[in-house]
C-alpha positions in Angstrom: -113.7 97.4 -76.3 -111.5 97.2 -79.0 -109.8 94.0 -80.6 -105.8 94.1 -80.5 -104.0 94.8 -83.8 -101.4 92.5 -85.3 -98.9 94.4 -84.3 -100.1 94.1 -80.5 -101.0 90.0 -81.3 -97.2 89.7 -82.4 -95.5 91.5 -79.5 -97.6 89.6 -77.3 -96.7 86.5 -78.6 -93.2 87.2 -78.0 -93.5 88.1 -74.5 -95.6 84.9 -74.4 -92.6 82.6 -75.9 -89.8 84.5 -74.3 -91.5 84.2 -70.8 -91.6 80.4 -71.4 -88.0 79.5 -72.5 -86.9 81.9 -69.5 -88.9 79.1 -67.1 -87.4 76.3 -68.8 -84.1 77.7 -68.3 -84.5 78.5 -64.7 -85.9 75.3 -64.5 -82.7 73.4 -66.0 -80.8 75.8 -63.2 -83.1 74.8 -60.7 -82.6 70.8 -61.0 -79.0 71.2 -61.7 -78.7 73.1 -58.0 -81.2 70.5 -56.1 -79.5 67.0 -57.5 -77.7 65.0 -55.1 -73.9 64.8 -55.4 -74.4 61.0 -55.3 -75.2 60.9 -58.9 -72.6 62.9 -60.0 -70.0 60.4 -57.9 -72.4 57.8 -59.4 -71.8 59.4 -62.9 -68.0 59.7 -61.9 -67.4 55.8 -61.0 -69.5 54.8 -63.6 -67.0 55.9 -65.8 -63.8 55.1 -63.4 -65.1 51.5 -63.7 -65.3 51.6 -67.7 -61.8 52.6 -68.1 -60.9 50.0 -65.5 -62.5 47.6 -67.4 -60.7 48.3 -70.5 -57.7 48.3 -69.1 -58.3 44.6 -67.4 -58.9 43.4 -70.7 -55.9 45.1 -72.8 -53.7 43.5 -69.4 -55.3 40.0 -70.2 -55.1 40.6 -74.3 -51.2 41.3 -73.8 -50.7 38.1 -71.1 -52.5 36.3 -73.6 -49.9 37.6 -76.4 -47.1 36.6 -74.2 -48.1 33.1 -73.3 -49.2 32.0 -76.9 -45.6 33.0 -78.0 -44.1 36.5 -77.1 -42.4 35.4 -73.8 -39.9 32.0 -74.9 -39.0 32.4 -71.5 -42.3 31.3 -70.1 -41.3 27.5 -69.3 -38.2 28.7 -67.4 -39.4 30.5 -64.8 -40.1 27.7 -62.3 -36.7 26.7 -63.2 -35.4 29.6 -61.9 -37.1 30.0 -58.8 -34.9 27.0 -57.6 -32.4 27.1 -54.2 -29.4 27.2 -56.8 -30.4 30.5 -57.9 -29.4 34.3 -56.7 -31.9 36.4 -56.5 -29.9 40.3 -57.9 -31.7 43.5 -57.7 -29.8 45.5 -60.3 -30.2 49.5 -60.1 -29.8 50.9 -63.9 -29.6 54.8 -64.1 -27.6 54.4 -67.5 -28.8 53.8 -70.6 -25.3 53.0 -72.2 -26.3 49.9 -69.5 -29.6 48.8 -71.2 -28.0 49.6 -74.6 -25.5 47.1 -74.0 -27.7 44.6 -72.6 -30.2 45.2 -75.9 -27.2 44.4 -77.7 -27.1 40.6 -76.7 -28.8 38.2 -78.7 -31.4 37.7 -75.4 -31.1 40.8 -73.4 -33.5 38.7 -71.0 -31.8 35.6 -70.9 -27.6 36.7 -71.9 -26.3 33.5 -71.1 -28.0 29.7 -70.2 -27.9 30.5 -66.0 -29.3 33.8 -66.0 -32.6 35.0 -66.5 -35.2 38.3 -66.0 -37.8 38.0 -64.0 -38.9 41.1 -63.9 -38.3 45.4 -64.0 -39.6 47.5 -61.6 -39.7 51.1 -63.3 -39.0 54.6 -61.2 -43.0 55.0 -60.5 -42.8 51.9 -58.0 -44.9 49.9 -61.2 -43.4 46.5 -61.2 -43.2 44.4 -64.9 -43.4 40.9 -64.7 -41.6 38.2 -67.0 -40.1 41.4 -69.2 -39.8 40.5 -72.9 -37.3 42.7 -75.5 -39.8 44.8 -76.4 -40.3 46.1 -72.7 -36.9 46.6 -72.8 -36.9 49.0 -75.4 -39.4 51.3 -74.7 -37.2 52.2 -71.1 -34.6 55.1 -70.5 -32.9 54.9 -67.5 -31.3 57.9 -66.0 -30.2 58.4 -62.4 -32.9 60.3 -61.5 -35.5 58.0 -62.9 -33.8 54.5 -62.5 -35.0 51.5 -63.0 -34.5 47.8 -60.9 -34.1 44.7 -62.8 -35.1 41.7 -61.3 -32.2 39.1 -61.8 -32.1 34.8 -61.3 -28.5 34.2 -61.3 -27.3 30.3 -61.2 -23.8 31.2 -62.1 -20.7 31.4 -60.0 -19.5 34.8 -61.0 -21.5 37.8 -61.5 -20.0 40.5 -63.6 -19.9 44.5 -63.7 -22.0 46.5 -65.5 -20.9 47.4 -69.0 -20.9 51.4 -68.0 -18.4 50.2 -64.9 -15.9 48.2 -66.7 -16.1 51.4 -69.3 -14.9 54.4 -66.1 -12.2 51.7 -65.2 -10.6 51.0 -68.2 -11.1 54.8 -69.0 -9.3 55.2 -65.9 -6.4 53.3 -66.7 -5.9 55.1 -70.0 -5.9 58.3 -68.4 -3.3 57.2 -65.7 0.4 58.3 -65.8 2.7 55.0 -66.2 3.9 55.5 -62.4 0.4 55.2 -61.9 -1.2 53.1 -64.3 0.2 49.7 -62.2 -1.2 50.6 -59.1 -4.6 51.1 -60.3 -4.1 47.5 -62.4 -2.9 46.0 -59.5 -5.8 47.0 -57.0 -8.2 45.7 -59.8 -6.9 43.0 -60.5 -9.7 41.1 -59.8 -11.8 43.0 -62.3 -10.0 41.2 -65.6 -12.8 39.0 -66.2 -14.9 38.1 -69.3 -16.7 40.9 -69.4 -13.6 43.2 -69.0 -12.1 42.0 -72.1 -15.3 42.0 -73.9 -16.0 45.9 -73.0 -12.3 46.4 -74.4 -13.0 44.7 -77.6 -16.0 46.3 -78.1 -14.6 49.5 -77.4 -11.4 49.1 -80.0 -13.7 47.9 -82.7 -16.0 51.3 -82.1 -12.8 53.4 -82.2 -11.3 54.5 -85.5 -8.5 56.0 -84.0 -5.5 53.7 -84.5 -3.6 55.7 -81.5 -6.6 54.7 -78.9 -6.5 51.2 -80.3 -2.6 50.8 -79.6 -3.7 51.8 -76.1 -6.0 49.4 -75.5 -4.6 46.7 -77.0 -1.3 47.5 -74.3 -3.9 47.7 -71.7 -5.2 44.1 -72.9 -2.0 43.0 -72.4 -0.5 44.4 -69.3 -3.7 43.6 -67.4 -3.7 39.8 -68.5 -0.1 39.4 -66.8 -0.7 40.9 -64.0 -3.8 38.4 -63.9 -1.1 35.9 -64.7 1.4 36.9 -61.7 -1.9 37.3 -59.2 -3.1 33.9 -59.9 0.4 32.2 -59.3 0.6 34.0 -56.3 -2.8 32.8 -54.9 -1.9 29.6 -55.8 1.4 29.2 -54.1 -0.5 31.1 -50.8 -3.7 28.7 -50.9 -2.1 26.0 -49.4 -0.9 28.0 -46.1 -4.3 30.0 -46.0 -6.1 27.1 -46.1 -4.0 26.4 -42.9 -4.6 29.5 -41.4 -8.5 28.8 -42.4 -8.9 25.2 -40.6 -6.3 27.4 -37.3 -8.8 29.7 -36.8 -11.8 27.4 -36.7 -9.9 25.1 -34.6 -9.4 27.9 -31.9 -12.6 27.7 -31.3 -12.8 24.0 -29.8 -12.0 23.0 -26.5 -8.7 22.3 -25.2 -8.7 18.9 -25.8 -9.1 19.4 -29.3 -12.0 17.7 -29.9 -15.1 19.1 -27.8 -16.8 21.7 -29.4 -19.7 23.6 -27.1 -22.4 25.1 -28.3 -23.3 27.9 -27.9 -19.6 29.0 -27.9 -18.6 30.7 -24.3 -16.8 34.0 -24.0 -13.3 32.1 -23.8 -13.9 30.5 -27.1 -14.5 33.9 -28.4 -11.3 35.6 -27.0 -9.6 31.8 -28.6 -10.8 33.1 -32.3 -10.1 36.7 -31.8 -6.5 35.9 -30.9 -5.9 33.3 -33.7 -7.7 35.7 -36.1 -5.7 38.8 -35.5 -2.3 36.6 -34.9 -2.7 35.1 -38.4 -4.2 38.5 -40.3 -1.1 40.3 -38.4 1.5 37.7 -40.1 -0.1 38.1 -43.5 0.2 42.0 -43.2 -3.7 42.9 -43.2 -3.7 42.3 -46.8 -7.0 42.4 -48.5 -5.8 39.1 -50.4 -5.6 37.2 -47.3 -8.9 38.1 -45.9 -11.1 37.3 -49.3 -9.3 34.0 -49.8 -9.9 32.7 -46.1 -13.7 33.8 -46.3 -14.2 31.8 -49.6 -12.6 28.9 -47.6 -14.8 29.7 -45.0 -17.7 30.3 -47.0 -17.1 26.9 -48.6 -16.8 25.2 -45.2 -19.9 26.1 -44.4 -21.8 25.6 -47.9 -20.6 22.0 -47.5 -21.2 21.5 -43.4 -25.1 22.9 -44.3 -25.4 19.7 -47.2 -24.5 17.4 -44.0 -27.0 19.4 -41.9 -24.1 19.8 -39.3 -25.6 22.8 -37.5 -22.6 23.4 -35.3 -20.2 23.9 -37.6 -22.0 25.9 -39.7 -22.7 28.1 -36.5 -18.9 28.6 -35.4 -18.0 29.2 -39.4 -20.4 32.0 -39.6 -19.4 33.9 -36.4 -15.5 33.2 -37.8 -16.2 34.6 -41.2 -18.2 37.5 -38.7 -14.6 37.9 -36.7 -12.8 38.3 -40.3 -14.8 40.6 -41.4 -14.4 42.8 -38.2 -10.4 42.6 -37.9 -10.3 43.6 -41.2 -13.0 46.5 -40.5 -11.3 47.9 -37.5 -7.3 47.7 -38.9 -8.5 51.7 -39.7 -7.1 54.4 -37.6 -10.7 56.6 -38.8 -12.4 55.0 -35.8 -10.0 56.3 -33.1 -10.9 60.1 -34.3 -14.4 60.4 -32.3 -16.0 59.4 -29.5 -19.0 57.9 -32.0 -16.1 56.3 -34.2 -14.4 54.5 -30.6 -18.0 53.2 -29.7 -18.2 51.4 -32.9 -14.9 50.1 -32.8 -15.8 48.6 -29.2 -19.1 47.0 -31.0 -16.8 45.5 -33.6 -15.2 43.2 -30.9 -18.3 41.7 -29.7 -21.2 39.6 -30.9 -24.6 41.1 -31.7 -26.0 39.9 -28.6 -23.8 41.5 -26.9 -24.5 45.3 -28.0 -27.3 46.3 -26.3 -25.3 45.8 -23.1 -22.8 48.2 -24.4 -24.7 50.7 -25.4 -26.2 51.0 -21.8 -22.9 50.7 -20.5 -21.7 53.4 -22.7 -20.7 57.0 -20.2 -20.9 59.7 -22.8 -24.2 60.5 -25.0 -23.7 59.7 -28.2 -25.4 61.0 -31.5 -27.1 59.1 -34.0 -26.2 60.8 -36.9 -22.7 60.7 -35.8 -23.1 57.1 -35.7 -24.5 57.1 -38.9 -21.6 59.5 -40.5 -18.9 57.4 -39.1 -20.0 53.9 -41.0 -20.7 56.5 -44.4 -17.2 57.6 -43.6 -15.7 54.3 -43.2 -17.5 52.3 -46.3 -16.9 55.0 -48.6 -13.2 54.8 -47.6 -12.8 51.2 -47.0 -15.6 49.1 -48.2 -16.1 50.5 -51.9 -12.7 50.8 -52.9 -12.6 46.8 -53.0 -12.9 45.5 -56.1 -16.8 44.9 -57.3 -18.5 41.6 -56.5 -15.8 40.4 -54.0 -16.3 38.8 -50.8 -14.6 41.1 -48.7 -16.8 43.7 -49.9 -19.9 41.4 -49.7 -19.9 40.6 -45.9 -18.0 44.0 -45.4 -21.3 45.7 -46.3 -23.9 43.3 -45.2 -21.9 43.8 -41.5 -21.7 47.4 -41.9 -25.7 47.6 -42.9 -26.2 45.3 -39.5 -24.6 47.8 -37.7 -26.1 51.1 -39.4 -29.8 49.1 -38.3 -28.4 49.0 -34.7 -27.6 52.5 -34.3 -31.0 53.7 -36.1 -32.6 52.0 -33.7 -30.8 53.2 -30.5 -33.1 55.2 -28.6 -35.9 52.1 -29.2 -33.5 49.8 -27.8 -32.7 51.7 -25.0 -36.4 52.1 -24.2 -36.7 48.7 -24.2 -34.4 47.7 -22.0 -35.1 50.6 -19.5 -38.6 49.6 -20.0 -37.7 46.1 -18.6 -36.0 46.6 -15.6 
């Protein structure tokens, strides 16, 4: 037998080593294929948890920043959690908004009664106890807006900045046959916070022509301020009237008994007096704002006493206000949808289900629900910002949008009852 030659002994010991690392790859492939999923998912929350981990502590690390000195605010917040606060959910999809807000001293705190709690941003993420830094890093738009989180203990809540800026924009772009009009239906506007956006506004502008304009728009709009407020002073004193009239309608006929709950006659007693007085002050919108802040005080001051019965008959009057000025609006006699709402209008809450089963002809949700768009985007929004009129006037009309999102339920109920 003859012995292999080198050359043989070499190519041999090739085969030899490529034959091995072939197994160990097929190996490698084999054990990959065979192991469990679990320890992949293992593998996979293994790391889920690190990165949770690290994010706990760089949440903790910048709590810990905020409480040893980054947040002033920090003491106040119990302070503002009180029953003399408002709790305002303000919707920002402008950044000239935020800008302006940046622009105070304390964006989070711009005066002594207010105060930020907090800033929900457009992926649902809600920031606690913002600080001005927070602040800065956001850009609003309206398609990524973001909610800021107000404690109010003050008396008067303003406009946004980017508001005050379309009206008096507005005004300058009015023709003088115009120009009063819009002024006078405003009127109630010309607060601080108006006059501050028309400062700032003339001290941005280096146009002297633009500047003569707003400084005859500063003007114009404080007298008619001047002539409103002499005029709501010389009508207070027969509102007020009208105010204690209509509550008074509601008592018994000796004057003195008032039941509880009120019966249908004391209802039909308040409609009358309500629609009499609102007749002889010409439906103004003047007339119904001043008797619901009398009303409103009324009932501020009979809840202190804990007189539940007056507090009761005051809310359903300020509800009748609302609904005579609501229905004075010849839009509801144009459908059959609009004519069912008006019907609603005249009645207590308790009293709609029964009218919608009573109701003849089918009606249509959605026509419902177009009618009381129609009606606040006619009515309800061209009253001036923050008002009470427009207040209770949407609050209402919300109630009443619920009630006919809900119909088929309630109908299903009751059927479902008898």
């Amino acid at each position: 037998m003859t012995r292999p030659t080198e050359v043989e002994r070499c190519r041999s010991s090739l085969h030899s080593r490529r034959g091995h690392i072939v197994f160990r790859i097929v190996k490698l492939m084999l054990a990959a294929v065979v192991l469990k999923p679990s320890a992949f998912t293992l593998f996979a929350q293994s790391r889920t948890v690190s990165r949770t981990l690290r994010l706990q502590r760089l949440l903790v690390r910048e709590a810990f920043q905020r409480s040893t000195g980054f947040n002033k605010h920090l003491s106040d917040y119990e302070a503002f959690q009180g029953n003399d606060c408002k709790f305002r959910d303000v919707k920002v999809t402008d950044l000239r908004d935020l800008n302006a807000l940046l622009s105070l001293p304390d964006p989070c705190a711009p005066s002594e009664d207010m105060l930020l709690l907090a800033v929900t941003l457009d992926d649902g993420f809600k920031l606690e106890r913002p600080i001005k830094e927070d602040l800065q890093k956001l850009n609003p738009t309206k398609l990524r807006p973001i909610i800021c989180h107000w404690s109010d203990r003050s008396k008067v809540q303003y406009w946004a900045p980017s508001k005050y800026e379309e009206l008096i924009q507005k005004m300058l772009n009015s023709a003088p046959s115009e120009l009063e009009e819009v002024v006078r239906a405003n009127w109630k506007a010309f607060d601080k916070g108006f006059y501050f956006k028309i400062q700032s506004l003339r001290s941005e502008t280096s146009d002297p022509r633009l500047k003569e304009k707003l400084t005859n728009l500063e003007k114009l709009t404080m007298e008619v301020l001047k002539t409103a407020q002499k005029a709501s002073e010389q009508k207070t004193p027969e509102q007020a009237q009208d105010a204690e009239a209509i509550i008074n309608s509601m008592l018994e006929d000796d004057g003195q008994t008032l039941l509880w709950p009120p019966n249908s006659d004391a209802y039909a007693r308040l409609a009358e007096e309500i629609t009499k007085r609102a007749t002889r002050a010409k439906f103004e919108d003047g007339w119904f704002e001043t008797i619901l802040e009398i009303l409103e005080r009324l009932a501020t001051k009979m809840e202190a006493k804990n007189d539940k019965q007056i507090v009761g008959c005051t809310q359903i009057a300020m509800q009748r206000v609302i609904t005579e000025w609501l229905r004075e609006d010849t839009l509801w006699e144009e459908t059959e949808e609009g004519r069912f709402l008006f019907r609603l209008m005249s009645l207590s809450h308790d009293q709609w289900p029964l009218q919608l089963v009573n109701e003849e002809n089918p009606l249509d949700a959605g026509k419902l629900k177009d009618e009381i768009k129609i009606i606040s985007e006619n009515k309800v929004v061209n009253l001036p910002m923050g008002s009470k009129l427009q207040i209770y006037a949407s609050k209402y009309l919300k109630g009443l949008l619920d009630f006919v999102s809900d119909k088929e339920k309630i109908l299903g109920s009751i059927e479902a009852s008898r």
